[in-house]
N, C-alpha and C positions, 0 to 999 in steps of 0.2 A: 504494500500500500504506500501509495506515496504521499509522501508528506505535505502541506498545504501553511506555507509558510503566512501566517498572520500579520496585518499590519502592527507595527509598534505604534501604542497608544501613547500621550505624552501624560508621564505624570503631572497630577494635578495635586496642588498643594493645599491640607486642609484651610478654609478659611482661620486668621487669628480669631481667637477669644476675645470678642468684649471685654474689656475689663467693666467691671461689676461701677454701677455708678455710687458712687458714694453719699450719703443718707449726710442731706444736709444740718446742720445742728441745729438746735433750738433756741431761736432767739429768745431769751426770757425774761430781757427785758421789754419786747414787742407782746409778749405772753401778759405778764405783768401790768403793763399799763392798761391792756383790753381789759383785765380786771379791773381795777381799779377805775376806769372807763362806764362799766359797768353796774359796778358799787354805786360812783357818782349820781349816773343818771335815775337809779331806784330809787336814792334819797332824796332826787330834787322832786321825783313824783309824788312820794309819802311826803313830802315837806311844802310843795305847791299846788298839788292836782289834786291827789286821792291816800286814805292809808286804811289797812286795815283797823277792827277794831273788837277789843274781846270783853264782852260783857261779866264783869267779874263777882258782882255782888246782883242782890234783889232790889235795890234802888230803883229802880227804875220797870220794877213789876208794875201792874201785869200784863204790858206792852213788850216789855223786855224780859228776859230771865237770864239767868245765871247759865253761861254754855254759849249763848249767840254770837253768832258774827256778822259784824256787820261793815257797811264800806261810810267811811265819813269822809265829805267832799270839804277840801280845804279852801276854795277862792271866796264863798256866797260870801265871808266878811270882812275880804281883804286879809292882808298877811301882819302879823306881828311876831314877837319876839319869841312867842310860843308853835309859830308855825315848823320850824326845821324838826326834823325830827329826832328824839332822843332830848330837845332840849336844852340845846348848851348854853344857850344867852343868859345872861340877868334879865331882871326888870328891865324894856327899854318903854318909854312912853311914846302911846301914836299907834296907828297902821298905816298899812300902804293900802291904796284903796280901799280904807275902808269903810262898811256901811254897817248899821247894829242889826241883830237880829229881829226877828219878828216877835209877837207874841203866842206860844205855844209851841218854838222849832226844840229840838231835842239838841244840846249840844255838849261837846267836848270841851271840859275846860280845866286849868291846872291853879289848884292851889296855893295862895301864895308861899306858905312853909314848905312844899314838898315838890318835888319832881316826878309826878305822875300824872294820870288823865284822869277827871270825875265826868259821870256825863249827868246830865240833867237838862228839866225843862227852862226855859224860859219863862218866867211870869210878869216881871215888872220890868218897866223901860226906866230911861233917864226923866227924874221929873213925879214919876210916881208915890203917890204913900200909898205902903204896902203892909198891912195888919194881917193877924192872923187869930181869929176866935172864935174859939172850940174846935179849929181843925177846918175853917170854913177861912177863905182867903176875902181880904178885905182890899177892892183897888181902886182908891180915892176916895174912898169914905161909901162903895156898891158893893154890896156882897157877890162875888162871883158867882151865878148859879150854878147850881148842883142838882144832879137827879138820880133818884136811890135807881139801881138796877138791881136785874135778876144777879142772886150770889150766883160767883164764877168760878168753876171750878178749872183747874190746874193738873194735869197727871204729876202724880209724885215720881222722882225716880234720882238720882245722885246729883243731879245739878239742882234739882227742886225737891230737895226733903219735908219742905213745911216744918220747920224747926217750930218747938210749940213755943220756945220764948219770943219769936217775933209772931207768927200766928196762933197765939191759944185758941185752944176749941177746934181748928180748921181743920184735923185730917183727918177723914171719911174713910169709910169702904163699901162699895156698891155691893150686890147683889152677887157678880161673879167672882169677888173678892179682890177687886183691883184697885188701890189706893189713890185719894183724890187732892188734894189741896182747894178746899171750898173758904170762898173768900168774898167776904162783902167791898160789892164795887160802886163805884159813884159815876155820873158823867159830869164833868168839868165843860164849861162854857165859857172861853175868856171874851172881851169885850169887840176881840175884831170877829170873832164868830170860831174861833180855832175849838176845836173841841176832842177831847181825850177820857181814856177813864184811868181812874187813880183808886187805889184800896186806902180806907177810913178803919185800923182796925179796934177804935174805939179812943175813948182818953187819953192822952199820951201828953211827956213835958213839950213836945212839937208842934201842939197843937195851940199855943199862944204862943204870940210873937209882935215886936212892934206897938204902935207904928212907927215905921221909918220910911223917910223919904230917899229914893234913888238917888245920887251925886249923876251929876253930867259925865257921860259918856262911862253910866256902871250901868248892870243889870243885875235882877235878882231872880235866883234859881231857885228851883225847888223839884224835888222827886216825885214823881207818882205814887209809891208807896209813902206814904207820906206820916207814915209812924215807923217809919225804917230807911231812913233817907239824910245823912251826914250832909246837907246842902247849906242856903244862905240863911235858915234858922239858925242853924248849929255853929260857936262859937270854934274858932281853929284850936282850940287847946282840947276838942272833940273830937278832931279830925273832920271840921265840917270846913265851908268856906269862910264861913265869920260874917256875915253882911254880904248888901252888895258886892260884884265882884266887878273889877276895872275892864273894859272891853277888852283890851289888849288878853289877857289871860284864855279868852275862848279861841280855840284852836280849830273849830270847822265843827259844821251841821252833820249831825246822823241821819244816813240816804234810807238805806234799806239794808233789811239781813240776807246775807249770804248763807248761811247754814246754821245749825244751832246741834249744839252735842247733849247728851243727855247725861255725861258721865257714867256711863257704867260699863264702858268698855275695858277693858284688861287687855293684856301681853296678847292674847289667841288673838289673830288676825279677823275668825269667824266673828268673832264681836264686833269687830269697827261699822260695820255696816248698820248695822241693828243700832247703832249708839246714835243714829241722824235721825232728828226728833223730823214728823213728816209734818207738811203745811206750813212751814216756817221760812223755808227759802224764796226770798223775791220779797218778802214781805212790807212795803213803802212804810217809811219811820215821820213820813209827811201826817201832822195830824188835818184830821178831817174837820170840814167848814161847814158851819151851820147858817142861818141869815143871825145876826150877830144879835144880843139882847136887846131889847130897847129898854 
């Protein structure tokens, strides 16, 4: 057989290897300031726009309860010393744009001795005399009307225990055995028409007060529970506000609740769910208007 001589192919050489690209470092200080970037701009929105807010106490039952969250809007009364948040200023006198509350708006405000937020209603403007007898609000010498409602009851559960020293007599149990917080409630009628209910739960040392007349550019506060309410009746060596309080001190209007917790959730994950009291979110903190007393 003969042989069948083949062309000679030219060797072909493997393509070089890529070298591997190298993994650029980590600028961190370009890292660092997008934080800090970041930071900034959350605090200029809790501090100018909007911030959270957690309802801590029963002050403010039975509108509010202990557990809620709610969004307070910072601009409705111009900005003061109290608007940044956390608080770092002193007293400074003044706002920037600002205008006073209304009568009957829900707001955040800080006490002169302390570095935290109280929230409460508004009741008296600058220029008012503001009495208070047997628990019945006196403004300018008109009793603000009042109208008994149906008792309201409340589910009990770790954020709303119905403690019997602030509620004696109030905690129930229904038929299928499930505990209630029953509560005598009122409707409040202020003079521009704003109307709210508040809990009367009988004699109390909050229930006289005054009269005193508002200073220019103060307002006076006061709670809805209104025998369990550290506000402008209650003397600061109470933990209350002490009188009138200077505009500057009110830090922005309560909007509406975002969600409300019930306290009884625990470490198991299956409980977080079950702990979101239902009906409560969305809920507008704007009190409602009536045609105004005559």
């Amino acid at each position: 057989m003969t042989a069948i001589d083949l062309p000679e192919q030219p060797l072909q050489s493997l393509p070089a290897t890529e070298p591997e690209e190298r993994k650029a470092p980590v600028n961190w200080w370009h890292e660092a300031r997008s934080i800090v970037l970041l930071v900034l701009a959350v605090l200029a929105f809790h501090s100018f726009v909007a911030k959270p807010f957690y309802i801590p106490s029963e002050s403010m039952m039975p509108g509010l309860l202990t557990g809620d969250r709610l969004v307070v809007s910072k601009f409705p009364y111009g900005w003061s010393y109290v608007s940044p948040s956390f608080h770092p200023l002193p007293f400074l006198k003044g706002r920037l744009l600002g205008r006073l509350p209304e009568r009957g708006d829900i707001v955040i405000v800080s006490p002169q001795n302390r570095r935290e937020d109280y929230i409460k209603r508004v009741i008296g403007l600058p220029g008012d005399i503001v009495e208070v007898r047997g628990g019945q609000v006196i403004l300018n010498g008109v009793a603000v009307p009042q109208k008994m409602l149906k008792p309201l009851r409340i589910p009990v559960d770790g954020n709303a225990p119905c403690p019997p020293l602030q509620f004696p007599g109030a905690l129930v149990t229904d038929k299928t055995g499930k505990s209630w917080c029953e509560l005598p409630v009122r409707q409040e009628i202020l003079p521009n028409g704003k109307t709210y209910t508040i809990i009367d739960m009988g004699p109390s040392a909050l229930d006289w007060y005054g009269p005193v007349r508002v200073p220019e550019n103060h307002v006076f506060l006061m709670g809805d529970n209104r025998d369990n309410s550290a506000d402008s009746r209650a003397p600061l060596e109470e933990n209350g506000l002490g009188g009138p309080v200077p505009w500057e001190a009110i830090g922005g209007r309560a909007e509406f609740i975002t969600f409300s917790l019930d306290g009884d959730a625990t470490l198991n994950p299956l409980t977080w769910l079950h702990a979101f009291r239902s009906g409560r979110a969305g809920n507008s903190l704007r009190p409602a208007s009536v045609p105004p007393p005559k």
